[in-house]
C-alpha positions, 0 to 999 in steps of 0.5 A, spaced: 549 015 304 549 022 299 545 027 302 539 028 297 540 036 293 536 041 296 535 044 289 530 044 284 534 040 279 528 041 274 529 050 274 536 049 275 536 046 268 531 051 265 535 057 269 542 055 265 538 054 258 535 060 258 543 062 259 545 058 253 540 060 249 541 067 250 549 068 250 551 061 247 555 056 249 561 061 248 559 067 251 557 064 257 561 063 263 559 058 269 560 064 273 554 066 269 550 060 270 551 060 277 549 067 277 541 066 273 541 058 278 542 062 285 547 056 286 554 056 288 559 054 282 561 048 286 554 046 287 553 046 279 560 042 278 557 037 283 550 036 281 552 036 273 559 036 271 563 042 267 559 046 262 560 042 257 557 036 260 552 042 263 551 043 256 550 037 253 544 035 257 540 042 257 541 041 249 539 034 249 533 035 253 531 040 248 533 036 243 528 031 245 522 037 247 522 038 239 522 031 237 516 031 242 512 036 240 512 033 233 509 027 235 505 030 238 502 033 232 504 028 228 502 022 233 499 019 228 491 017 227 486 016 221 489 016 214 483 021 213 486 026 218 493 025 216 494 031 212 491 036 217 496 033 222 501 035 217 498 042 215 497 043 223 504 042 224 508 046 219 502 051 221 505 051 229 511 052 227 510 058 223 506 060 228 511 059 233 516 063 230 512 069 229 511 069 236 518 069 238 518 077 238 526 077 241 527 073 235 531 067 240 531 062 235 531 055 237 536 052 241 537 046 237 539 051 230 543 055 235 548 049 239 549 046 232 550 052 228 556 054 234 559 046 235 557 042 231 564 043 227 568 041 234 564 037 238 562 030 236 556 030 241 553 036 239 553 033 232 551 027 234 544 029 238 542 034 232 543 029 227 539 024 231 534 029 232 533 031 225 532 023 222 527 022 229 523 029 225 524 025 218 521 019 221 514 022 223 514 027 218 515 021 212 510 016 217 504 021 217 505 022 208 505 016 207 499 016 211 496 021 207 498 017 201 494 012 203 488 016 204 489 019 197 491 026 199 497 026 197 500 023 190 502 015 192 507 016 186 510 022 190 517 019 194 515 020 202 522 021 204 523 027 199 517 030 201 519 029 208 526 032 207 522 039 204 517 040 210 522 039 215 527 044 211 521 049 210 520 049 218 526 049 220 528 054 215 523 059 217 525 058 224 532 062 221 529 067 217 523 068 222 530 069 228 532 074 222 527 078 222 522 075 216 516 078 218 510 074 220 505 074 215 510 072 212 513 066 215 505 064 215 506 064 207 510 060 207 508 054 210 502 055 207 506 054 199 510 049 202 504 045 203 500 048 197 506 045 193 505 037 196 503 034 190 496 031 189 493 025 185 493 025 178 485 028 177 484 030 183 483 038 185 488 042 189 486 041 197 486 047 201 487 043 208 
């Protein structure tokens, strides 16, 4: 019978994303990890494989904490409200990255800007990622559109492809040192520039 772990595999995992995040996949060595998690390398080889395996698992967790923070916010509801879901959303982000001061960007931009070039299931779990973001985006538009917030001429997809761009662009230039009134400008544009019905006044949601 295996001995049960005698660690908190949970904090295990946090302390070797914070050591990812901070160093990159590169710049960070097993002896680094075992260093910020207090357990031995064998331990760590044991519990969760090499780095990359170890890697693997600390960027899909955070892959699928970014997907569930949009469906939070995105988690669908009233036609009526929908809009302010998708202004909520954009808005938080833009919030987000002016709160991140050390200016550690996002794992997710990060890993995949390092690996997805060389490593298939880095480059696979982004674009799962980002198709699940375009996916709740697009289904809360549509919802817009149906309320007539938002013109139902308009392609949802495109419309859906511009807002994650724009949250996962001011991400970058928020870690580059865009400042925060900034950042909160434009998410305001990009939502100032959603089309509207044909008669129908600019909405400030």
């Amino acid at each position: 019978m295996a001995r049960p772990r005698a660690f908190d595999e949970r904090h295990v995992l946090e302390r070797a994303r914070e050591q990812f995040w901070a160093t990159g996949y590169a710049g960070t060595r097993m002896d680094d990890i075992a260093a910020a998690t207090g357990l031995g390398k064998g331990s760590l080889y044991g519990a969760f494989g090499d780095k990359n395996k170890l890697f693997h698992r600390v960027f899909g967790d955070w892959c699928t904490a970014v997907v569930e923070v949009a469906e939070d916010q995105l988690a669908g509801g009233p036609d009526a409200e929908a809009l302010a879901r998708l202004s909520g959303y954009v808005r938080l982000m833009a919030e987000n990255t002016a709160a991140d001061t050390e200016r550690r960007g996002c794992l997710l931009a990060k890993g995949a800007a390092e690996l997805s070039g060389q490593d298939p299931t880095v480059a696979a779990r982004s674009a799962e990622t980002m198709t699940a973001l375009l996916t709740v985006l697009r289904t809360e538009i549509s919802a817009a559109q149906r309320h007539g917030d938002i013109d139902g001429a308009a392609d949802p997809e495109r419309l859906a492809a511009l807002l994650l761009t724009v949250v996962r662009g001011i991400e970058a230039v928020g870690k580059a040192g865009l400042a925060p009134k900034a950042l909160r400008d434009v998410a305001d544009t990009a939502l100032a520039v959603l089309p509207v019905p044909e008669g129908r006044g600019r909405l400030t949601p």
